[in-house]
N, CA, C and O atoms as a GROMACS GRO file, in nm:
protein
  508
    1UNK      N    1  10.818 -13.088   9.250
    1UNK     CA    2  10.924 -13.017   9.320
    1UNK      C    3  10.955 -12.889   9.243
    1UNK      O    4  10.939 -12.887   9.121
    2UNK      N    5  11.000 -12.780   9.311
    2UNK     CA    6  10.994 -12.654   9.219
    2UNK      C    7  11.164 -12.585   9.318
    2UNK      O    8  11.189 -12.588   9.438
    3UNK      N    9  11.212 -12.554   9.248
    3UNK     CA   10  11.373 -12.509   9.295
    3UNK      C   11  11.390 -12.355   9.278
    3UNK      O   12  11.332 -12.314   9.177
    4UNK      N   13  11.448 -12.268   9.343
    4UNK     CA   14  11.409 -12.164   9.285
    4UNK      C   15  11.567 -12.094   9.317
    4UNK      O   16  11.600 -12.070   9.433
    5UNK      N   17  11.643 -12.071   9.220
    5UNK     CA   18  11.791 -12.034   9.216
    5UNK      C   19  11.804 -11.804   9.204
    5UNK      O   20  11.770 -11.742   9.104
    6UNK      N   21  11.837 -11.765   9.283
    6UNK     CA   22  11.862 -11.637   9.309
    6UNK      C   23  11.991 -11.632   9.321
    6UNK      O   24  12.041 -11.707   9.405
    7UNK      N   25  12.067 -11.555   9.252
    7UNK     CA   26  12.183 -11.549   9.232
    7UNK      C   27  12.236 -11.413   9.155
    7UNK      O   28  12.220 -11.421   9.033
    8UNK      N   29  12.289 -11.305   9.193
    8UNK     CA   30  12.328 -11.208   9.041
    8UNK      C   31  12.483 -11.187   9.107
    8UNK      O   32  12.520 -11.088   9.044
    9UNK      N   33  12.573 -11.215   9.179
    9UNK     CA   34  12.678 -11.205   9.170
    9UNK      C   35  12.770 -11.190   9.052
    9UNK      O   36  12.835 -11.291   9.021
   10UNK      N   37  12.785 -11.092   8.988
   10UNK     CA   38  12.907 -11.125   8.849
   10UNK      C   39  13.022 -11.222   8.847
   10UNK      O   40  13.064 -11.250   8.735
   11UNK      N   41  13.078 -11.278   8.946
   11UNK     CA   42  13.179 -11.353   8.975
   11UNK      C   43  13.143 -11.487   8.942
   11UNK      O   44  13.230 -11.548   8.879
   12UNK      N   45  13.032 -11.553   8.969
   12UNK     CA   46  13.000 -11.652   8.963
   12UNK      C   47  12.853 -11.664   8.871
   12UNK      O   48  12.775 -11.745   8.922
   13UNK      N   49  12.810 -11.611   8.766
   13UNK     CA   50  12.732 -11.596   8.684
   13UNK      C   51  12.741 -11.762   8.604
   13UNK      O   52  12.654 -11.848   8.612
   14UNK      N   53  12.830 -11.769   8.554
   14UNK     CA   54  12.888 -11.934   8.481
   14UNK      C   55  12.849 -12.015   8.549
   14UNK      O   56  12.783 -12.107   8.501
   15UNK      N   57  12.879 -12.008   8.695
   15UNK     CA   58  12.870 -12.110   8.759
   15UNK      C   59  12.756 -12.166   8.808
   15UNK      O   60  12.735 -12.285   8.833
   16UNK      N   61  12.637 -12.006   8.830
   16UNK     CA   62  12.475 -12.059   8.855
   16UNK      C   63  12.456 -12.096   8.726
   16UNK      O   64  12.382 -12.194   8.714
   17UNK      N   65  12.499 -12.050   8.625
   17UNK     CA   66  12.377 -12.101   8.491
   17UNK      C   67  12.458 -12.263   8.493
   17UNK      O   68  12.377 -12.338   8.439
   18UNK      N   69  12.566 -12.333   8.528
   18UNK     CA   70  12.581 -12.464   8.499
   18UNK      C   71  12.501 -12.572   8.618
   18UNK      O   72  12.471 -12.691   8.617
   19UNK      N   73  12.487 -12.469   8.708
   19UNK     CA   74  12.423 -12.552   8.820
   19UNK      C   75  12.289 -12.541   8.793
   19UNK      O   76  12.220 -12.625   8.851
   20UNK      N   77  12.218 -12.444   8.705
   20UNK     CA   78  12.078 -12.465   8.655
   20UNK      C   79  12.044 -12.571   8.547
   20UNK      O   80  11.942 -12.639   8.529
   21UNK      N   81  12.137 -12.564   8.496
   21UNK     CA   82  12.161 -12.660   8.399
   21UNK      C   83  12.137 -12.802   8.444
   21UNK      O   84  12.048 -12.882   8.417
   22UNK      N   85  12.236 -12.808   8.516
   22UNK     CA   86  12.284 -12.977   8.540
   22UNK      C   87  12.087 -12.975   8.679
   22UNK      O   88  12.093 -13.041   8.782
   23UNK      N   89  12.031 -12.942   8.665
   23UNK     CA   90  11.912 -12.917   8.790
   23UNK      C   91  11.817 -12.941   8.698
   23UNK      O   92  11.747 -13.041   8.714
   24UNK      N   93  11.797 -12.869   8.599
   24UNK     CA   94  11.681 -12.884   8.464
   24UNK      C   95  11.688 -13.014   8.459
   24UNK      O   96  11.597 -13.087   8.497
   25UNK      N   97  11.822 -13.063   8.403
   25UNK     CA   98  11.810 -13.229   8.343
   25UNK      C   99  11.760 -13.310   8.492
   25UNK      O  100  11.683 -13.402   8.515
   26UNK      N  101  11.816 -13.254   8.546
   26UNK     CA  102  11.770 -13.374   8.656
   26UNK      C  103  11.612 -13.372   8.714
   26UNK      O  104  11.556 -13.471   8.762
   27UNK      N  105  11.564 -13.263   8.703
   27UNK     CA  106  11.444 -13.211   8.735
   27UNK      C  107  11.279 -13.179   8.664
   27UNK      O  108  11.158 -13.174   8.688
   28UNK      N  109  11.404 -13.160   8.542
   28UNK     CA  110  11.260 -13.108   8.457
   28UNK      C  111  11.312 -12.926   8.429
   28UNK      O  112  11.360 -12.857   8.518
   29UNK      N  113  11.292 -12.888   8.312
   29UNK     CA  114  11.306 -12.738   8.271
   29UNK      C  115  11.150 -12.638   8.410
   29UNK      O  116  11.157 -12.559   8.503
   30UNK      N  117  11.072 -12.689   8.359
   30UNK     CA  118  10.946 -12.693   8.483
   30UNK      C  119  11.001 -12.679   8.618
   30UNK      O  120  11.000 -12.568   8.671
   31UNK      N  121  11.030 -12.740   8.655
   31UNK     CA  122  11.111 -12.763   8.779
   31UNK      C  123  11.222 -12.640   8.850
   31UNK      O  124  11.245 -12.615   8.969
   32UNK      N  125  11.277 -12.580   8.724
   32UNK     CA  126  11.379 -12.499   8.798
   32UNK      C  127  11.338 -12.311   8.754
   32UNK      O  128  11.304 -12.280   8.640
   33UNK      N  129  11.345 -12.259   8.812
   33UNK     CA  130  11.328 -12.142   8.855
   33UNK      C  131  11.438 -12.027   8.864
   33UNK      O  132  11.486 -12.025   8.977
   34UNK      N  133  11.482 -11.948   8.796
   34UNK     CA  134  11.611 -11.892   8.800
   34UNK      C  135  11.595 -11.740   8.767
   34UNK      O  136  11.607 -11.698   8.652
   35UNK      N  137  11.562 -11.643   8.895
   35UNK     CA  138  11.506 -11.491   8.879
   35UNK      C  139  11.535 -11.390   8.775
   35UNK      O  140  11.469 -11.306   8.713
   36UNK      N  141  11.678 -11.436   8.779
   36UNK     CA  142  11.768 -11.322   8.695
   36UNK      C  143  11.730 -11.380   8.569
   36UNK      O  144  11.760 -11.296   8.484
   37UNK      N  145  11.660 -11.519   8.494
   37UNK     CA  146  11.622 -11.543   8.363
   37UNK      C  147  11.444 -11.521   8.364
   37UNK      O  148  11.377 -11.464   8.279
   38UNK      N  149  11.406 -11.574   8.464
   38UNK     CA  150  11.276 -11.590   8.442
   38UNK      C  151  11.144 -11.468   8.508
   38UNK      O  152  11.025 -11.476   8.480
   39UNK      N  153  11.189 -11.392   8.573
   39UNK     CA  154  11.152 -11.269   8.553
   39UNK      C  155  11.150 -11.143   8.537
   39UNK      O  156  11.213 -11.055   8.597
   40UNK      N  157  11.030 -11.133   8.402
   40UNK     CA  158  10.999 -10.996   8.301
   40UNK      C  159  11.061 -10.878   8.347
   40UNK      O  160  11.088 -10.874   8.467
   41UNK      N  161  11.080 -10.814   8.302
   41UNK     CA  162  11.138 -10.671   8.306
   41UNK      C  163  11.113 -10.619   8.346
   41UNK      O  164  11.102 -10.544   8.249
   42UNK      N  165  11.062 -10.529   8.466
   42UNK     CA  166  10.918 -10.470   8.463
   42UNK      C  167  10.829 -10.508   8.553
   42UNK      O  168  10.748 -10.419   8.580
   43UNK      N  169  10.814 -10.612   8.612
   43UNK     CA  170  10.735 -10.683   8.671
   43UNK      C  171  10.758 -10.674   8.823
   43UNK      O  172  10.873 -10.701   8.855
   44UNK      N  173  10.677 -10.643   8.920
   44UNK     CA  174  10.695 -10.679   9.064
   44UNK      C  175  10.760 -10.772   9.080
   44UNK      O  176  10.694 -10.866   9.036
   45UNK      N  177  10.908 -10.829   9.140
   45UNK     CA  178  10.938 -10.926   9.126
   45UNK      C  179  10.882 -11.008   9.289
   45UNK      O  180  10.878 -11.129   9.314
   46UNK      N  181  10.852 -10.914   9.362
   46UNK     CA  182  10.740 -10.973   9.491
   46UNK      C  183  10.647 -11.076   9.482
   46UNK      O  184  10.624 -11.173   9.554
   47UNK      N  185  10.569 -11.010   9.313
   47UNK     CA  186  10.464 -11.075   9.289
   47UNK      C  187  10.510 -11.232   9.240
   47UNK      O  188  10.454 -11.337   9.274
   48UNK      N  189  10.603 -11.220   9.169
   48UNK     CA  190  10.658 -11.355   9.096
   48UNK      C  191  10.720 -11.423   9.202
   48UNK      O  192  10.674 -11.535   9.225
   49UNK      N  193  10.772 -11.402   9.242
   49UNK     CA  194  10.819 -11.471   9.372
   49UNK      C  195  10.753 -11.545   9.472
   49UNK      O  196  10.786 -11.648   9.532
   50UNK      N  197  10.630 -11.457   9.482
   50UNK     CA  198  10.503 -11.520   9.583
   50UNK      C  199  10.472 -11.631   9.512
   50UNK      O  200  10.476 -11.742   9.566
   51UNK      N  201  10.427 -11.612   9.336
   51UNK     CA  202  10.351 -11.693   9.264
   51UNK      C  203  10.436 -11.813   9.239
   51UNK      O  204  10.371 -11.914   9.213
   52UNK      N  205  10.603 -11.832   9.239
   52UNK     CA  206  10.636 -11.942   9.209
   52UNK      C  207  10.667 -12.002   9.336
   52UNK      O  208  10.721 -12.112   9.332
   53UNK      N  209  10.642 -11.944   9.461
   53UNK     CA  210  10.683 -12.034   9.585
   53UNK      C  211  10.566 -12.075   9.648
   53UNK      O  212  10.569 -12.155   9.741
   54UNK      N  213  10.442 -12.015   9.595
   54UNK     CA  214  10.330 -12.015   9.644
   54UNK      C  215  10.288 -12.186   9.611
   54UNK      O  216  10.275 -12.242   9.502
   55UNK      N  217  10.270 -12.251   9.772
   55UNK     CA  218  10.259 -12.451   9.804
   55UNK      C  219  10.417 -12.488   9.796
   55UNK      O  220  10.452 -12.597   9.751
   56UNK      N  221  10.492 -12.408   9.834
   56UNK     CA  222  10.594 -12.511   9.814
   56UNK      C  223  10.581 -12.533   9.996
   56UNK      O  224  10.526 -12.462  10.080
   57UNK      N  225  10.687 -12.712  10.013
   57UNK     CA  226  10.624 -12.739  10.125
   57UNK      C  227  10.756 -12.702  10.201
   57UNK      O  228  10.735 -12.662  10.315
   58UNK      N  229  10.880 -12.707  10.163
   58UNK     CA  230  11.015 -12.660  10.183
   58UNK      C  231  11.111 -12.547  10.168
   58UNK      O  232  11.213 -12.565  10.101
   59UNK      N  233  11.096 -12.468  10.207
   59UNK     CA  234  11.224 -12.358  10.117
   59UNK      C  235  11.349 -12.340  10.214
   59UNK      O  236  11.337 -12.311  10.333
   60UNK      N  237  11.438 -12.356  10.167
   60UNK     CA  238  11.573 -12.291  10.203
   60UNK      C  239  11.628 -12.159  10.131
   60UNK      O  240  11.632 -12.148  10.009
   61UNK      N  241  11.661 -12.077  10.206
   61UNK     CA  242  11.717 -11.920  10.175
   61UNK      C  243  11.837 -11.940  10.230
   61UNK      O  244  11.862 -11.984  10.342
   62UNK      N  245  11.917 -11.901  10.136
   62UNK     CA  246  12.050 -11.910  10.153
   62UNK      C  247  12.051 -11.701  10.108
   62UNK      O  248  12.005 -11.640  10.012
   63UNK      N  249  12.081 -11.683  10.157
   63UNK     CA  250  12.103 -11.496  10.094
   63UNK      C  251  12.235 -11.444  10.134
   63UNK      O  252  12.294 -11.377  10.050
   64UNK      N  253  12.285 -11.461  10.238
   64UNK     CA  254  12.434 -11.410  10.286
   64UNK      C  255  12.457 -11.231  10.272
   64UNK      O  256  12.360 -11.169  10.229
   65UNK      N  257  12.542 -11.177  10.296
   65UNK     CA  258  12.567 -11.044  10.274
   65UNK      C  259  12.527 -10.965  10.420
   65UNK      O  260  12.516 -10.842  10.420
   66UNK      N  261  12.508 -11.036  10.531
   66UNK     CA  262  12.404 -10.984  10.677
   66UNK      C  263  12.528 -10.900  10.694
   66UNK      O  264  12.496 -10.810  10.773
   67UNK      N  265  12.641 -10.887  10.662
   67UNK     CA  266  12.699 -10.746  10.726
   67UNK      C  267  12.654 -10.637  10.671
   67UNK      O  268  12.598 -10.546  10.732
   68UNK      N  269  12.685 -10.644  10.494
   68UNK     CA  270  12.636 -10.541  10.404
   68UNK      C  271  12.485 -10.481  10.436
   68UNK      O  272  12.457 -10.367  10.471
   69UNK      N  273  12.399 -10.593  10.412
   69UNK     CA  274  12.260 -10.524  10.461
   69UNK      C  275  12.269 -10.443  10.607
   69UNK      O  276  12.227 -10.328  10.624
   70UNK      N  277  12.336 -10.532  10.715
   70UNK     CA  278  12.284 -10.413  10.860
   70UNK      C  279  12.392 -10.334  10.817
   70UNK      O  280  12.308 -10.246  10.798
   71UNK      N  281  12.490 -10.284  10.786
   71UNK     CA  282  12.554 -10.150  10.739
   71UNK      C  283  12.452 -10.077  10.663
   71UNK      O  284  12.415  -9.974  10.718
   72UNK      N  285  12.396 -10.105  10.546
   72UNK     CA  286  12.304 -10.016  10.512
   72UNK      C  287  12.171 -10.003  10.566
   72UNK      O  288  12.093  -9.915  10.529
   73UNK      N  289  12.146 -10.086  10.650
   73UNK     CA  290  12.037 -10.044  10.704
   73UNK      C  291  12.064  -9.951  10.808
   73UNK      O  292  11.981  -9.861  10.799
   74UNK      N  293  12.154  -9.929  10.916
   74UNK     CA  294  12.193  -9.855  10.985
   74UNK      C  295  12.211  -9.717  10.926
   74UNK      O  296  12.184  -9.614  10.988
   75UNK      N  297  12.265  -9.721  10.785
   75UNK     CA  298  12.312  -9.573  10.746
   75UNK      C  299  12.200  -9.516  10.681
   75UNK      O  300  12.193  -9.393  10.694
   76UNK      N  301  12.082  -9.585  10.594
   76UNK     CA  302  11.958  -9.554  10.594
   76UNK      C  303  11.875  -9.500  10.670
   76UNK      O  304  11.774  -9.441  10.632
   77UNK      N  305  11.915  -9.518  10.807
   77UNK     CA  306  11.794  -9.520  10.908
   77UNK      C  307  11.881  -9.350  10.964
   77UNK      O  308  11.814  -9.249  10.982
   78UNK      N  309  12.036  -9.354  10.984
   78UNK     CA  310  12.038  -9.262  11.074
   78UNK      C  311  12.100  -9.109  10.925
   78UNK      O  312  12.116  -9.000  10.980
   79UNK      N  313  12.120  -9.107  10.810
   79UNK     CA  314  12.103  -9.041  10.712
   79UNK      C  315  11.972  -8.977  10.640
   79UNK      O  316  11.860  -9.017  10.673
   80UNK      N  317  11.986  -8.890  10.555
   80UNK     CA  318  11.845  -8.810  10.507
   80UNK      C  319  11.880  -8.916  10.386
   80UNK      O  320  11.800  -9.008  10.366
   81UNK      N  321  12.001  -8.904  10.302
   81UNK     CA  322  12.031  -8.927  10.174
   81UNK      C  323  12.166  -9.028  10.181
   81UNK      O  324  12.284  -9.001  10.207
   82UNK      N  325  12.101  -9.154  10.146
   82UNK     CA  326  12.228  -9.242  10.071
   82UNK      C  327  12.240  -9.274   9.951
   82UNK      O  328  12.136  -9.307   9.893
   83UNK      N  329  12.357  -9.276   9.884
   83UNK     CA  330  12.352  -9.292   9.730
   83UNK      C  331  12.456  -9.460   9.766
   83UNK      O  332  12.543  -9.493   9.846
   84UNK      N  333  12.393  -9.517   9.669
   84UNK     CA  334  12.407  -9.690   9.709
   84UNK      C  335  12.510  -9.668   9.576
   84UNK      O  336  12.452  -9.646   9.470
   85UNK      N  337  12.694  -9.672   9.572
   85UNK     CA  338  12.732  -9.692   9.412
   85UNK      C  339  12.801  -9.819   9.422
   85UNK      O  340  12.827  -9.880   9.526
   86UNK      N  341  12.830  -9.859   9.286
   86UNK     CA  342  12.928 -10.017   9.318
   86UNK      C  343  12.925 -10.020   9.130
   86UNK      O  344  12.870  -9.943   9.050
   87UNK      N  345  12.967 -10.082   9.119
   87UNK     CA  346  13.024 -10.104   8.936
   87UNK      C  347  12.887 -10.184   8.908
   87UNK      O  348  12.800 -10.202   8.993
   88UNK      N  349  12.884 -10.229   8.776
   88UNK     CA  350  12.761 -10.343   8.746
   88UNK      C  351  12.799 -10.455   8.747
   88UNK      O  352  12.909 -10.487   8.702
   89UNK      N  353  12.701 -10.552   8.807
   89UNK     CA  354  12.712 -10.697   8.838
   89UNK      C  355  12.766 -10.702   8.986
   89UNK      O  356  12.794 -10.811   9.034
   90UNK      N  357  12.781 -10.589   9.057
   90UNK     CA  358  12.794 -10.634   9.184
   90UNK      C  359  12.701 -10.687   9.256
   90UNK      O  360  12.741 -10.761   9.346
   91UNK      N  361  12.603 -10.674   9.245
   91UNK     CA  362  12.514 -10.725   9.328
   91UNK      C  363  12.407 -10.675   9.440
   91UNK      O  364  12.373 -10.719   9.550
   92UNK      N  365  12.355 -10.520   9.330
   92UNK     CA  366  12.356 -10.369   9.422
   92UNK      C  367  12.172 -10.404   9.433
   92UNK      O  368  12.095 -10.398   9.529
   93UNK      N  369  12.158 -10.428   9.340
   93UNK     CA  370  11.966 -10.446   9.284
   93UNK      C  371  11.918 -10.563   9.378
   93UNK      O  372  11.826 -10.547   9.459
   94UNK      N  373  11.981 -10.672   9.363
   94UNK     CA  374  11.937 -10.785   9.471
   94UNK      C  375  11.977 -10.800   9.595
   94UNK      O  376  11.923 -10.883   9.668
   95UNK      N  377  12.096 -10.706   9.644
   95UNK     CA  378  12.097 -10.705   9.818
   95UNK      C  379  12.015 -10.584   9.844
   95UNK      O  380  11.980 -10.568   9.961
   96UNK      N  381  11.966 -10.470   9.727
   96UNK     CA  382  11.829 -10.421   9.807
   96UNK      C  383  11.688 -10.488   9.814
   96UNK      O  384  11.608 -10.492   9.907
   97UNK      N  385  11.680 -10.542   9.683
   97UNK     CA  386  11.520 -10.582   9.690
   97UNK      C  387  11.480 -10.741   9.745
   97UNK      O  388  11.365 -10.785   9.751
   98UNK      N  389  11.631 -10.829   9.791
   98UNK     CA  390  11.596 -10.923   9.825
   98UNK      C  391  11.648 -10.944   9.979
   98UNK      O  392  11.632 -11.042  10.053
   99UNK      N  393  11.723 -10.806  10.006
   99UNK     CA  394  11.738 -10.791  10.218
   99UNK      C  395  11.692 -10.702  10.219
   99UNK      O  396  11.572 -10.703  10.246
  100UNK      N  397  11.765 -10.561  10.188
  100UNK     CA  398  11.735 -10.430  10.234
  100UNK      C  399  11.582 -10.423  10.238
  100UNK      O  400  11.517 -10.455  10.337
  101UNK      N  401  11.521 -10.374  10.107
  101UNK     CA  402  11.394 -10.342  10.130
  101UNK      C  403  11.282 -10.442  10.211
  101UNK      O  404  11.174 -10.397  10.250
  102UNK      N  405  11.330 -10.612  10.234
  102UNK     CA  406  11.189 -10.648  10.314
  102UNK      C  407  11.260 -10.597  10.509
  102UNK      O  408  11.192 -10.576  10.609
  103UNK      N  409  11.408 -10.594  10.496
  103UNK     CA  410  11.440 -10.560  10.629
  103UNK      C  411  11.368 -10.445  10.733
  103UNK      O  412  11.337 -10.429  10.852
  104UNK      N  413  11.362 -10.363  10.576
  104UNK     CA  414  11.308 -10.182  10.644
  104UNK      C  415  11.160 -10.205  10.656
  104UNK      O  416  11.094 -10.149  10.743
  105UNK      N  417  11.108 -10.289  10.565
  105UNK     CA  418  10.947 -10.321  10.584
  105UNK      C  419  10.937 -10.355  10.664
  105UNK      O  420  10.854 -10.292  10.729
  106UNK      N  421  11.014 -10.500  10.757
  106UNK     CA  422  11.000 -10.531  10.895
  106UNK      C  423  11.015 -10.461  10.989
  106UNK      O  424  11.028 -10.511  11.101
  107UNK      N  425  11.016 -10.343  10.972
  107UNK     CA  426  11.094 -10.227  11.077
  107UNK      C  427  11.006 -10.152  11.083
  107UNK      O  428  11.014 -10.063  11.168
  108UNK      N  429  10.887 -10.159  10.996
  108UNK     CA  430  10.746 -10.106  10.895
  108UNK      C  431  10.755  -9.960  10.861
  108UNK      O  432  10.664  -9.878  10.875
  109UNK      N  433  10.866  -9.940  10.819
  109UNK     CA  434  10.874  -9.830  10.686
  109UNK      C  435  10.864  -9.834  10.583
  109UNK      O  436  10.885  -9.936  10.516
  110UNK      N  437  10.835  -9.740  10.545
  110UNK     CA  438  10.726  -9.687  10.397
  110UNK      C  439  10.821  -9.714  10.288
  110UNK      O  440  10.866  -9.612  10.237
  111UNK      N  441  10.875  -9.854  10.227
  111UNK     CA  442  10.993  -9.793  10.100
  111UNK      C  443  10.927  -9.764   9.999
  111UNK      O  444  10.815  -9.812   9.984
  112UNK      N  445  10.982  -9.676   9.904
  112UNK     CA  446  10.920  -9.638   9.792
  112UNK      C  447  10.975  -9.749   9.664
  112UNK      O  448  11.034  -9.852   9.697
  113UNK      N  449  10.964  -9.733   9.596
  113UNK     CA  450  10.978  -9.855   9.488
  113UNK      C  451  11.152  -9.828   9.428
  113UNK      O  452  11.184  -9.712   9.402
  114UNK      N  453  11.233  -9.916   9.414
  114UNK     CA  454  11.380  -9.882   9.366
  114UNK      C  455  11.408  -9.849   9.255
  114UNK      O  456  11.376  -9.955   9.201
  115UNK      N  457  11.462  -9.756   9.132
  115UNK     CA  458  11.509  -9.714   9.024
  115UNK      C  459  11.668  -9.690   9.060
  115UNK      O  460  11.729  -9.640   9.154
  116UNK      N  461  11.714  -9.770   8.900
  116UNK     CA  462  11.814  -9.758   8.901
  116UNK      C  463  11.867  -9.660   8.801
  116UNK      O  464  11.858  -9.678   8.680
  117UNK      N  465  11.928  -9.546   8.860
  117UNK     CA  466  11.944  -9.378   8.793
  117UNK      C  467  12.072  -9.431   8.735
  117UNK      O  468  12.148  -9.512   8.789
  118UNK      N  469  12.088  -9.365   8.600
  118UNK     CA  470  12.184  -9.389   8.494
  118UNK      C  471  12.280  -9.266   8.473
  118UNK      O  472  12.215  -9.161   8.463
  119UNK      N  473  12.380  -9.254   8.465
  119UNK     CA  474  12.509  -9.164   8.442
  119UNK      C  475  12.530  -9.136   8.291
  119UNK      O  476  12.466  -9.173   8.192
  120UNK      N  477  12.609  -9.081   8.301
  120UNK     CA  478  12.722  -9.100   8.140
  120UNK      C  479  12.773  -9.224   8.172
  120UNK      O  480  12.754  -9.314   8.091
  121UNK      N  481  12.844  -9.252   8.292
  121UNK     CA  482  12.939  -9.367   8.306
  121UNK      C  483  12.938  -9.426   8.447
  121UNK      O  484  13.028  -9.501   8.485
  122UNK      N  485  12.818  -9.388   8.536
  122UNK     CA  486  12.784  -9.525   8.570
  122UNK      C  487  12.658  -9.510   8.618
  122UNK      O  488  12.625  -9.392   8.614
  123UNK      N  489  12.544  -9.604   8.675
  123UNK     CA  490  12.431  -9.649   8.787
  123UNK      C  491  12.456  -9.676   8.908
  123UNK      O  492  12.549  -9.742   8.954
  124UNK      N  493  12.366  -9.619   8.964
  124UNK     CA  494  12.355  -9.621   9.070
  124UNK      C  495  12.209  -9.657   9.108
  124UNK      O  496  12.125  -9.661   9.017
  125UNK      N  497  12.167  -9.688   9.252
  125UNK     CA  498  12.017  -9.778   9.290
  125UNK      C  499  11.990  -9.659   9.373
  125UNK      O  500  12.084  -9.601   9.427
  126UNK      N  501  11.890  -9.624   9.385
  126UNK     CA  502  11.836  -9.534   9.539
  126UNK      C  503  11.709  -9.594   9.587
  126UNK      O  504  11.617  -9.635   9.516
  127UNK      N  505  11.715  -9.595   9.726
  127UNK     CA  506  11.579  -9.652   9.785
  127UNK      C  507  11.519  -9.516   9.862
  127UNK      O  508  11.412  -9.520   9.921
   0.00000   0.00000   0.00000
């Protein structure tokens, strides 16, 4: 069995790592899967994603946020330039690369790859 926990909300950070926790013991360290720990820096996280779901015979997606994403997908589509801002730990990196960007792919536009541009005092994501 392979579990695979996606989560970066700042609010509730404590609360996925105790529910990974109490999932390991019951499961096996093997067993549990947790994005924001277990993948590299750097790395397609497409690719890792494929590779740890790749035979599983079940998945449930729980993702939530369907207002936020069709708001930005709407303002994406009918704008030249959106600047995506929000503080850190909101949750700006994974409602693009885990709705936004496969949404606009289904729509089959070209996204370019996401960087997150750095301030004096704050980040911001652009797609």
């Amino acid at each position: 069995m392979k579990i695979f926990i996606s989560h970066r909300r700042a609010d509730s950070t404590y609360l996925i790592g105790r529910i990974k926790d109490r999932l390991t013991t019951a499961f096996g360290d093997q067993s549990v899967f947790r994005d924001l720990e277990d993948i590299p820096a750097g790395v397609d996280f497409r690719t890792i994603l494929d590779q740890e779901t790749n035979g599983c015979e079940e998945r449930h997606i729980f993702c939530g946020r369907d207002r936020e994403v069709r708001d930005l997908s709407a303002l994406i589509l009918s704008e030249q330039r959106v600047l995506f801002y929000a503080q850190s730990g909101a949750g700006k990196n994974s409602l693009i690369n885990m709705r936004l960007v496969p949404e606009l792919e289904d729509k089959l536009y070209e996204v370019l790859p996401v960087a997150p541009v750095s301030g004096a005092d704050k980040e911001v994501s652009h797609v």
